[in-house]
N, C-alpha and C positions, 0 to 999 in steps of 0.2 A: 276382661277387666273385672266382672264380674267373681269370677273364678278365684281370679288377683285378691280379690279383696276377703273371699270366703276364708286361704288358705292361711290372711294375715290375724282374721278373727279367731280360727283355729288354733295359730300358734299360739296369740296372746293368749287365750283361755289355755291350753297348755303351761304354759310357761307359769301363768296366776296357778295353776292345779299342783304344778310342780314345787314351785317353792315352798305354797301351803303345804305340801304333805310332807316337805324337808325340812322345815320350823316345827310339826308338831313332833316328828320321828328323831331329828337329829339334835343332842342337849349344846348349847355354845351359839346355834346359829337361830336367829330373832330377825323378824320380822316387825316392823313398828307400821302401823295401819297406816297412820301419818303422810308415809311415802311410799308406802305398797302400790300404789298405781305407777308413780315415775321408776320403782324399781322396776318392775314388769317389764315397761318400757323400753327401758336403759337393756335391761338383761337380754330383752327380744330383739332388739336392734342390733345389738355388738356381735350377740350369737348367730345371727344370718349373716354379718357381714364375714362373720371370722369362718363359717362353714361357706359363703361364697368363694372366698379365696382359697380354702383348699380344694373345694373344687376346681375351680379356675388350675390351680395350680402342680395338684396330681393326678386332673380328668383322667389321665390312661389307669390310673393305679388307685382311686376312691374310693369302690369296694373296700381295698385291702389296709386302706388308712382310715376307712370312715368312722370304726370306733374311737379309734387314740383321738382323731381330728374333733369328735365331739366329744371326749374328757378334756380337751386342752381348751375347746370353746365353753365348754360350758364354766369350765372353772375361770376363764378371764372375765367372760362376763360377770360373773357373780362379783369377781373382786372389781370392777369397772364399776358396777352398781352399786357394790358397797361403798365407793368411794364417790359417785357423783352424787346421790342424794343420799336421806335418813332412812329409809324403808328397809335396809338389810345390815346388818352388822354380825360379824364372829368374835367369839370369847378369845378364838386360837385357830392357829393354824389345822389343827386337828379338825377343828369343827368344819372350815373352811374344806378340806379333802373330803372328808363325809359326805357336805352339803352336796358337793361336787360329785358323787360319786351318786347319791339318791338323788339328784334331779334329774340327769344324764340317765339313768337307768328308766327313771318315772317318761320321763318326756320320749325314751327312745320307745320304749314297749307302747306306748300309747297311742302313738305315732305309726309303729308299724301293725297296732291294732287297726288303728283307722283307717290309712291306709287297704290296709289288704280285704278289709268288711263293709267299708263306709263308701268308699271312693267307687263309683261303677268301673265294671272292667271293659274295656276298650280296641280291639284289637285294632292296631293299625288299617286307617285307611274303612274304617266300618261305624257306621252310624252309634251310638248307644243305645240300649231299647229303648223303646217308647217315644223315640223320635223320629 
């Protein structure tokens, strides 16, 4: 549970890391502080449901979809967020692909930064050090 709840702290801060550097990098797409936290929210929650189901859905083949699966989630959630509260808006659809295209890149590299440095390595069936 514990673990549970680390990886959900991680994503949010993620997710917060992500937009922020998509708002100041990307012209058209605005962040309004106002509702920066329910976007966060809104964008973190849509984006694990919409990557659960592809996993669910192409488990044998995930690998070979994972990128496309996380442009097509990342860019729903943004427009889901944009639409359920005030905290994200685009000028244009233009900005809207960009945004999508820098936070999916930001959040994937970050992720398999931490991932691969942060997370201790585990071999099946073997205790972690220092336990």
């Amino acid at each position: 549970m514990v673990r549970f709840l680390i990886r959900i702290a991680v994503f949010l801060g993620l997710a917060a890391l992500a937009l922020g550097l998509a708002a100041l990098l990307v012209p058209g797409f605005h962040l309004h502080w106002a509702g920066f936290v329910v976007a966060i929210l809104v964008f973190a929650i849509v984006q694990a449901v919409v990557e659960w189901l592809v996993e669910r859905i192409f488990h044998r083949s995930a690998p070979s979809v994972a990128g496309v699966a996380g442009l097509i989630s990342t860019a729903l959630a943004l427009w889901i967020a944009s639409i359920v509260g005030d905290g994200l808006s685009f000028d244009g659809i233009g900005a809207w692909i960009l945004a999508t295209v820098v936070v999916w890149l930001v959040t994937a590299l970050i992720g398999w930064l931490a991932a691969k440095y942060l997370l201790p390595r585990v071999a099946p069936g073997k205790p972690a050090k220092g336990r």
